[in-house]
N, CA and C atoms as an extended XYZ file, in Angstrom:
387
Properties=species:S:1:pos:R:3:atomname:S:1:resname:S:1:resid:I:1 pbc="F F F"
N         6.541       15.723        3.300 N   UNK     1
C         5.878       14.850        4.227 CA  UNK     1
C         5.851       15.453        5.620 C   UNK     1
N         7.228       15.897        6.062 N   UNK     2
C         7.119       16.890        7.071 CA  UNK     2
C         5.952       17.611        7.382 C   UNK     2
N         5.771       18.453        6.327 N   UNK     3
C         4.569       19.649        6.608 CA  UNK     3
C         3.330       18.882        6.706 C   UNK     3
N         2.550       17.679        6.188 N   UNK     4
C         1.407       17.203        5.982 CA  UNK     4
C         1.831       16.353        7.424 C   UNK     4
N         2.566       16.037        7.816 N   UNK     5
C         2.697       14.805        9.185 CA  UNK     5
C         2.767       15.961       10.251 C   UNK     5
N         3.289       17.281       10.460 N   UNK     6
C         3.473       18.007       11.399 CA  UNK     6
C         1.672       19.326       11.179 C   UNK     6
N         0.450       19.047       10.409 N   UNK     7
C        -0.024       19.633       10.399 CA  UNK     7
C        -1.201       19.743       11.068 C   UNK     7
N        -2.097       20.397       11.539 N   UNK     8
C        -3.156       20.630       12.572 CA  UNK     8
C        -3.802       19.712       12.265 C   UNK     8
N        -4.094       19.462       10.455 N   UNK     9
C        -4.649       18.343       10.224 CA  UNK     9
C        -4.721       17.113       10.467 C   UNK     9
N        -3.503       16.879       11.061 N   UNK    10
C        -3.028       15.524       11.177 CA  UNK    10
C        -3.087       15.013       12.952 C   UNK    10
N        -2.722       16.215       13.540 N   UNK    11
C        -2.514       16.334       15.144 CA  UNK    11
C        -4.331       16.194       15.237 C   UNK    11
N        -5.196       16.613       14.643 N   UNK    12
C        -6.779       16.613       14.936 CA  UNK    12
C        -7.287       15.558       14.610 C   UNK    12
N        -6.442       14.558       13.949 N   UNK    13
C        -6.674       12.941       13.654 CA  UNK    13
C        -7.651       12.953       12.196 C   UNK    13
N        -7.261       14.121       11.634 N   UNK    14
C        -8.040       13.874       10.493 CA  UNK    14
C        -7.180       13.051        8.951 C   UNK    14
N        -5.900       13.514        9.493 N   UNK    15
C        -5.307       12.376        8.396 CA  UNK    15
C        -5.275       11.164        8.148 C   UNK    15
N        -6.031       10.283        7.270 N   UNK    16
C        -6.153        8.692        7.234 CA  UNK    16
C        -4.593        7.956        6.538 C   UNK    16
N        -4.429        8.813        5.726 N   UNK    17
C        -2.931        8.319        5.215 CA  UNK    17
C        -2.279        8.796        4.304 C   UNK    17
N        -0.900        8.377        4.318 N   UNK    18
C        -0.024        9.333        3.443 CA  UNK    18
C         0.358        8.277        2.648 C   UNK    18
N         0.302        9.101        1.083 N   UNK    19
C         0.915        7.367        0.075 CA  UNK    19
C         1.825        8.515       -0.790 C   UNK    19
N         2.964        7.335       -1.106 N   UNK    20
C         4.017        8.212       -1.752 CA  UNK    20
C         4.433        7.345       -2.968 C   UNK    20
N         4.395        7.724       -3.901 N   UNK    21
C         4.884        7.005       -5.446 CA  UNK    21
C         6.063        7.185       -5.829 C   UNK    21
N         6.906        6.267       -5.857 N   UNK    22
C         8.307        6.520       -6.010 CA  UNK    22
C         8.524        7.193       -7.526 C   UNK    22
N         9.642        6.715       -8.373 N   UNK    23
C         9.371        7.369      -10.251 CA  UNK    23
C         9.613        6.174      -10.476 C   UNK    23
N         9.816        4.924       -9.702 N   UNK    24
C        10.007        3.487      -10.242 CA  UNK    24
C         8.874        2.894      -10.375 C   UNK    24
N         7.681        3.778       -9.637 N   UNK    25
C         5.870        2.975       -9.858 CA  UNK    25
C         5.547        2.393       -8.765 C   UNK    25
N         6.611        2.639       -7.441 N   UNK    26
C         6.577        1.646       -6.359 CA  UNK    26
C         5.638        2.701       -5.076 C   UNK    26
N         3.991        1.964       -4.709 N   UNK    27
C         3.795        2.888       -4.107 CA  UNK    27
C         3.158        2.686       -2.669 C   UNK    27
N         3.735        3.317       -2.002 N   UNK    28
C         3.663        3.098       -0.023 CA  UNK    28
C         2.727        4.037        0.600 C   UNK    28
N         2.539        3.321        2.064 N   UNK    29
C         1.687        4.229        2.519 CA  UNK    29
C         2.506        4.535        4.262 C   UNK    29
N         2.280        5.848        4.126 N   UNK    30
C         2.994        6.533        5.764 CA  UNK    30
C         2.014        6.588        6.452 C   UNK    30
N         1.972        6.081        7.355 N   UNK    31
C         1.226        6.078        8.624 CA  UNK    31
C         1.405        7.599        8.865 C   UNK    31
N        -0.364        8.171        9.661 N   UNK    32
C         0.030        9.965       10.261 CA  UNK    32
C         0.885        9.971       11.639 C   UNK    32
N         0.961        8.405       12.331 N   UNK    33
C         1.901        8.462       13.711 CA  UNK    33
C         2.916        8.363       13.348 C   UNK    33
N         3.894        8.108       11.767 N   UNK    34
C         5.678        7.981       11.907 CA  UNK    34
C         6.045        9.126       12.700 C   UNK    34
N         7.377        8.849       12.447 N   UNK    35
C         8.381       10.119       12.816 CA  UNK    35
C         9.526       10.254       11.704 C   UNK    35
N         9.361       10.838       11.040 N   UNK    36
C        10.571       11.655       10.305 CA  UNK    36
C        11.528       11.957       10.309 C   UNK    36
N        12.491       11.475       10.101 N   UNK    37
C        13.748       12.316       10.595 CA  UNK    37
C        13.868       13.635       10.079 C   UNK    37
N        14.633       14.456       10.987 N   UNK    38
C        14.187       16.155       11.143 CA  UNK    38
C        15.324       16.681        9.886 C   UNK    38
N        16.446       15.916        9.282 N   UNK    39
C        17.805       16.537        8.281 CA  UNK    39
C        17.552       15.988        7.481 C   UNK    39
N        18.027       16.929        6.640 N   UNK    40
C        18.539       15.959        5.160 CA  UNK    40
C        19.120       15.290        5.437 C   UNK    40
N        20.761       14.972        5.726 N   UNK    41
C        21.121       14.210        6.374 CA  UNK    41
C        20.370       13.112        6.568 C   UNK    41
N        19.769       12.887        7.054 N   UNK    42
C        19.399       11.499        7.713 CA  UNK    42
C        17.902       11.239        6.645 C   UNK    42
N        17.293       12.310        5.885 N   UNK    43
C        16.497       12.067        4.796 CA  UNK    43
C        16.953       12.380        3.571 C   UNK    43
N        17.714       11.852        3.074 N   UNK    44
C        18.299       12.526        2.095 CA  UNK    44
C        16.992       12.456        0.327 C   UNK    44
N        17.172       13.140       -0.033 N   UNK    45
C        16.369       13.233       -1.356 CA  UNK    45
C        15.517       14.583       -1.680 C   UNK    45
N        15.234       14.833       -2.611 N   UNK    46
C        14.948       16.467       -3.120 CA  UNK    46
C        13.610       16.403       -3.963 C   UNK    46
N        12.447       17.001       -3.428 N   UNK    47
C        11.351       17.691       -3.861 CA  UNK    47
C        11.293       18.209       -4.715 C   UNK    47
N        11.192       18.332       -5.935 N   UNK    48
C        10.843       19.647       -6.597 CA  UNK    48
C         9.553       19.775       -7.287 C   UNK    48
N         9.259       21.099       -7.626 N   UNK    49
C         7.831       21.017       -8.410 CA  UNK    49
C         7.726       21.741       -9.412 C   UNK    49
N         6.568       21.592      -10.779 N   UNK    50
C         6.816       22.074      -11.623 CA  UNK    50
C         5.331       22.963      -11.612 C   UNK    50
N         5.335       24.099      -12.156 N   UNK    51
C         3.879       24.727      -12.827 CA  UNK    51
C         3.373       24.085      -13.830 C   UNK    51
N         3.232       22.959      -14.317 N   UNK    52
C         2.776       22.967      -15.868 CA  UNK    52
C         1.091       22.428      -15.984 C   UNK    52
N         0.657       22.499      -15.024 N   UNK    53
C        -0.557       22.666      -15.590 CA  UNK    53
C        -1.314       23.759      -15.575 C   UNK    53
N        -2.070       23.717      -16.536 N   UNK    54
C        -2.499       24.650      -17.265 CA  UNK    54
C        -3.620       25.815      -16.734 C   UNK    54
N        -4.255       24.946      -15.607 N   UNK    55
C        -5.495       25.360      -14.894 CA  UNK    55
C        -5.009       25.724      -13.566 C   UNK    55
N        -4.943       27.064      -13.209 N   UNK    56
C        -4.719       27.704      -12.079 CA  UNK    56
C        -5.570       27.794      -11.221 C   UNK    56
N        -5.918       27.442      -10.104 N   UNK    57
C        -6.516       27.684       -8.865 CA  UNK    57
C        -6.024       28.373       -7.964 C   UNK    57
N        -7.112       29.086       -7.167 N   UNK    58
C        -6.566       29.609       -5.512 CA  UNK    58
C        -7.216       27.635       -4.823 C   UNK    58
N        -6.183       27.619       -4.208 N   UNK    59
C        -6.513       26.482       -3.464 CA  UNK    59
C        -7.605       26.575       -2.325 C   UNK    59
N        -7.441       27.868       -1.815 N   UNK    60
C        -8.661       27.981       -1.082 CA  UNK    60
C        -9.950       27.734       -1.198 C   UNK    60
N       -10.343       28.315       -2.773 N   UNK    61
C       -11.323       28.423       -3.128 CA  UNK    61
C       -11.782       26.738       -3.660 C   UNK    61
N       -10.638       25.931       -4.363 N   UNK    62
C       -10.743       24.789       -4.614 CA  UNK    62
C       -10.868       23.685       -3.950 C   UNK    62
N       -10.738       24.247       -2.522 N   UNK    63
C       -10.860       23.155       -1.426 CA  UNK    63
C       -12.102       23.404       -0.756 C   UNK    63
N       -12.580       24.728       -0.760 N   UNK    64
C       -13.750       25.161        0.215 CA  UNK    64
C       -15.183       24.451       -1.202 C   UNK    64
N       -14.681       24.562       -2.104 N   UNK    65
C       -15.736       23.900       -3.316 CA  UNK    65
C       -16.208       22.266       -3.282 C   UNK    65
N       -15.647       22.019       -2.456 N   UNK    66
C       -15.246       20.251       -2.100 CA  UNK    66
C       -16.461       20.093       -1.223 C   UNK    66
N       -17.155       18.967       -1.755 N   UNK    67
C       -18.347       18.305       -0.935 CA  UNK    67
C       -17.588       17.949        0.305 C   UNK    67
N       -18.294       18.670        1.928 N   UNK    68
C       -17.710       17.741        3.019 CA  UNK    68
C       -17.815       16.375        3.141 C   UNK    68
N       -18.741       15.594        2.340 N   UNK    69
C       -18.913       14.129        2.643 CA  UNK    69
C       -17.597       13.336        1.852 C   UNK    69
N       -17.108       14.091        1.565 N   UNK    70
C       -15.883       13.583        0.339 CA  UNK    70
C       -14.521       13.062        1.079 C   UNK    70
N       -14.144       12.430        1.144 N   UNK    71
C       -12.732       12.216        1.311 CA  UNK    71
C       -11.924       13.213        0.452 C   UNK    71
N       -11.294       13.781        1.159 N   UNK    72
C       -10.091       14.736        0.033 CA  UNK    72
C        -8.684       13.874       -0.008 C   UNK    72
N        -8.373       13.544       -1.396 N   UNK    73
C        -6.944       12.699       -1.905 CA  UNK    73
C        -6.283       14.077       -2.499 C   UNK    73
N        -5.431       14.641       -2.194 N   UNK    74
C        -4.083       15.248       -3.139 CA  UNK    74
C        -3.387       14.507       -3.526 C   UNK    74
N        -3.125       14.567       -4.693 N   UNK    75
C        -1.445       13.456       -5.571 CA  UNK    75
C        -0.276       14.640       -5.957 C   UNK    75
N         0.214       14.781       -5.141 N   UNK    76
C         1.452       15.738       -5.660 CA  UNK    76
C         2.482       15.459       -6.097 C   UNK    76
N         3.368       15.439       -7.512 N   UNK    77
C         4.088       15.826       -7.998 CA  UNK    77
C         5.315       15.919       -7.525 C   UNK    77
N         6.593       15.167       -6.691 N   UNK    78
C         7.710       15.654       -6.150 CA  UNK    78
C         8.719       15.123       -7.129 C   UNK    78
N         8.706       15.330       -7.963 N   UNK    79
C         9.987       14.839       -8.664 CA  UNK    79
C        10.710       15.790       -9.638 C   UNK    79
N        12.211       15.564       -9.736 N   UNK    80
C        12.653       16.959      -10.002 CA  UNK    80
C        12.647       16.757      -11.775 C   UNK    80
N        11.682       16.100      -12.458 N   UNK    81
C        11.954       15.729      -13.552 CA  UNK    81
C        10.391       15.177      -14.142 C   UNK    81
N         9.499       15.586      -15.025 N   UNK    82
C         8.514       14.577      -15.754 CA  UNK    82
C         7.369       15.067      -14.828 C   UNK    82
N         5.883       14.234      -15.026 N   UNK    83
C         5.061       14.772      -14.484 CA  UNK    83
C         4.139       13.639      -14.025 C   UNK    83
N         2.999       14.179      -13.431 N   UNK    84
C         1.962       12.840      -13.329 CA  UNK    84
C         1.435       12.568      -14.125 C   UNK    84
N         1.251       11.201      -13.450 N   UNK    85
C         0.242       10.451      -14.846 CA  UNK    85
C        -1.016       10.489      -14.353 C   UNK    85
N        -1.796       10.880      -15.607 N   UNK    86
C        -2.907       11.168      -15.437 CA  UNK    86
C        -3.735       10.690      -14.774 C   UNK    86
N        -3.514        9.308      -15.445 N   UNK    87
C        -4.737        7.847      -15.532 CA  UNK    87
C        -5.287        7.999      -14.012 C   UNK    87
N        -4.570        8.256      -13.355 N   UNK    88
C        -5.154        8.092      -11.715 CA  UNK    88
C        -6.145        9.216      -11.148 C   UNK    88
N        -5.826       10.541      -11.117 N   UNK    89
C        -6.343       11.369      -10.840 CA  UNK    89
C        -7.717       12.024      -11.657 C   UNK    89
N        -8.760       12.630      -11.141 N   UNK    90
C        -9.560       13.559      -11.163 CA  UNK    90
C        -9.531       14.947      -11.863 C   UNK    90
N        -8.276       15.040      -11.349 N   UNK    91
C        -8.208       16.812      -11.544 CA  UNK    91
C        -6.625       16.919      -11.701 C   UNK    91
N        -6.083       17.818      -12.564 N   UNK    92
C        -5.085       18.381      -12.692 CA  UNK    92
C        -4.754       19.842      -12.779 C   UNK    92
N        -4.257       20.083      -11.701 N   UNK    93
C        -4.068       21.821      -11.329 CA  UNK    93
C        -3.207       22.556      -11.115 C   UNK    93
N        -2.750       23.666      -10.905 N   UNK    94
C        -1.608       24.245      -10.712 CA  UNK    94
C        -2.224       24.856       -9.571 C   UNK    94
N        -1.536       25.391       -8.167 N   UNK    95
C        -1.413       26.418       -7.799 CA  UNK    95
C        -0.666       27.794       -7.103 C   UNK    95
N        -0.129       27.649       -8.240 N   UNK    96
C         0.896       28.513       -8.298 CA  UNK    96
C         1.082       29.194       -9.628 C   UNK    96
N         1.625       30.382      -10.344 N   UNK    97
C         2.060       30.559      -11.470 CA  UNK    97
C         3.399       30.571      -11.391 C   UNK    97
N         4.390       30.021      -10.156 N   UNK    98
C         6.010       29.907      -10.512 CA  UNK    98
C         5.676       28.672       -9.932 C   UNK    98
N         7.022       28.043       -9.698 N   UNK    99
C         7.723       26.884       -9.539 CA  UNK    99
C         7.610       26.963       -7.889 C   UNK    99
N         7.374       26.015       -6.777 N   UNK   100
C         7.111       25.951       -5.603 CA  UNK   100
C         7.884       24.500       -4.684 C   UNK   100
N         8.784       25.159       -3.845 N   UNK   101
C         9.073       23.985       -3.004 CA  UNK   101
C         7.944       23.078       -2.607 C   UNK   101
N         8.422       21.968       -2.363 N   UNK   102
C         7.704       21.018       -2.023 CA  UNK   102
C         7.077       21.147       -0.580 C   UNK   102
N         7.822       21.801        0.238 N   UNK   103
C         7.526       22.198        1.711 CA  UNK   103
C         6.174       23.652        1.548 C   UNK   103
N         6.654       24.687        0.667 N   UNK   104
C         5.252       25.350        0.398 CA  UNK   104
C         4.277       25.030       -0.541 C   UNK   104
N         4.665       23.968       -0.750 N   UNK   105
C         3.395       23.704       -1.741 CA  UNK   105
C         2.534       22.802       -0.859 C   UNK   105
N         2.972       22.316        0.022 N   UNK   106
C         2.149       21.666        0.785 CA  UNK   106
C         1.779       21.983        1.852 C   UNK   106
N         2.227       22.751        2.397 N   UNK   107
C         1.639       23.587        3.519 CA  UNK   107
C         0.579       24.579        2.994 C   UNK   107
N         0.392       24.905        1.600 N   UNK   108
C        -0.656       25.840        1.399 CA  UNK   108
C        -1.855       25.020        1.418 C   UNK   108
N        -1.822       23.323        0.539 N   UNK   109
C        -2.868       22.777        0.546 CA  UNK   109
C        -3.259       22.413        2.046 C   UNK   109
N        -2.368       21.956        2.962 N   UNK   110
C        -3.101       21.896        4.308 CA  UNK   110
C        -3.666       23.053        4.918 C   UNK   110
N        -3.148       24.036        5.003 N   UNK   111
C        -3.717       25.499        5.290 CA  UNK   111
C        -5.033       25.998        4.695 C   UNK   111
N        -5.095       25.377        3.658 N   UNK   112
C        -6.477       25.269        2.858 CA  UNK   112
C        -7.430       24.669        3.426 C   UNK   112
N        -7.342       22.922        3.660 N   UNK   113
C        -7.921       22.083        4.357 CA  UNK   113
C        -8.098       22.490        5.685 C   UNK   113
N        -7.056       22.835        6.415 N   UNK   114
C        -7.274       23.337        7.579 CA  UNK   114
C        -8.310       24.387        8.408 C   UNK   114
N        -8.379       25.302        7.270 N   UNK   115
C        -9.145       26.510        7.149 CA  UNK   115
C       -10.770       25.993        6.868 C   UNK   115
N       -10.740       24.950        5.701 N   UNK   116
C       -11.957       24.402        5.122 CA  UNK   116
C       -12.670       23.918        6.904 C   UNK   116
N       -11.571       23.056        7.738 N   UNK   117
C       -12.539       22.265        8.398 CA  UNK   117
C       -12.455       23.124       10.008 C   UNK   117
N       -11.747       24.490        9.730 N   UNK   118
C       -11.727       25.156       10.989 CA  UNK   118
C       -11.152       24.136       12.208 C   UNK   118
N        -9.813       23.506       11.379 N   UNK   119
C        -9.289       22.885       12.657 CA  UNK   119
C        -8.233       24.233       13.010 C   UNK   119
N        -8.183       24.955       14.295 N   UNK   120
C        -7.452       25.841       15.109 CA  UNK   120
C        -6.891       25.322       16.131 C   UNK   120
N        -5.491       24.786       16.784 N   UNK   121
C        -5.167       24.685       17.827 CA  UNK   121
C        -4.369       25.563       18.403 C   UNK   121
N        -4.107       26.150       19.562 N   UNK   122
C        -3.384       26.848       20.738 CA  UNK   122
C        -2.017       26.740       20.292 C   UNK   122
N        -1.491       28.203       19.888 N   UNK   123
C        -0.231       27.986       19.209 CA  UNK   123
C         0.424       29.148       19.743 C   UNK   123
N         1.420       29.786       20.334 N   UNK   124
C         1.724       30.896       20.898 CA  UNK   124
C         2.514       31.417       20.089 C   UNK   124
N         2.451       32.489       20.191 N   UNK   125
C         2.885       33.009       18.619 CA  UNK   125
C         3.537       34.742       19.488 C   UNK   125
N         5.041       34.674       19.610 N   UNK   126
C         5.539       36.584       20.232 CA  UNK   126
C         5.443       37.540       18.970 C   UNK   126
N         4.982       38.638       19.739 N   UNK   127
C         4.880       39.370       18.556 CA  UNK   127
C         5.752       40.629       19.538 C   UNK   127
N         6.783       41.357       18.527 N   UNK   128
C         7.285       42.129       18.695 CA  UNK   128
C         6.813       43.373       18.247 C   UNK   128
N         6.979       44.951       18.923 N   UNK   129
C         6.908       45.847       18.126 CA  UNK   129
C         8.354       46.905       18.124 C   UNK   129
């Protein structure tokens, strides 16, 4: 949630909302203005993700394929156990061929989106040689 609430996407006001499905079926929606707490500690609970579907994508390419008039929904997968259920979704994809934190797995799909809608903001970045 971190990475999708801290992303260009979201700072450019393009995020409408974040919904999260518990494994009990219970399902909420995060506002893009919360605040997060920054630790485990104080967030305690664990991400994980699995490869198992079958159909590999570059996300790039799968996001730049996306009608702009479209609302884009991702349903991701954080549970360290079982998978999604289908019934809801469109599409079922992998992108990855290993196993992916939850923090890079979601920063690639915003980086995707990001890229798709050429949101760039002023980021200072040292470069050493």
């Amino acid at each position: 949630m971190l990475s999708i609430l801290d992303s260009r996407v979201n700072k450019a006001g393009r995020l409408k909302a974040l919904y999260v499905r518990t494994e009990k079926g219970v399902l909420f929606e995060v506002k893009p203005h919360v605040r997060i707490p920054r630790t485990f500690k104080r967030f305690a609970g664990t991400m994980c993700f699995s490869h198992s579907s079958e159909k590999l994508v570059d996300i790039q390419d799968y996001v730049n394929g996306i009608n702009n008039d479209m609302n884009l929904v991702f349903v991701v997968g954080a549970m360290a156990h079982g998978k999604i259920d289908k019934d809801y979704v469109e599409d079922y994809l992998s992108i990855s061929d290993y196993p992916l934190s939850a923090a890079y797995c979601l920063s690639m799909i915003m980086n995707a989106v990001e890229r798709k809608w050429k949101i760039l903001l002023t980021c200072t970045v040292p470069i050493f040689s």
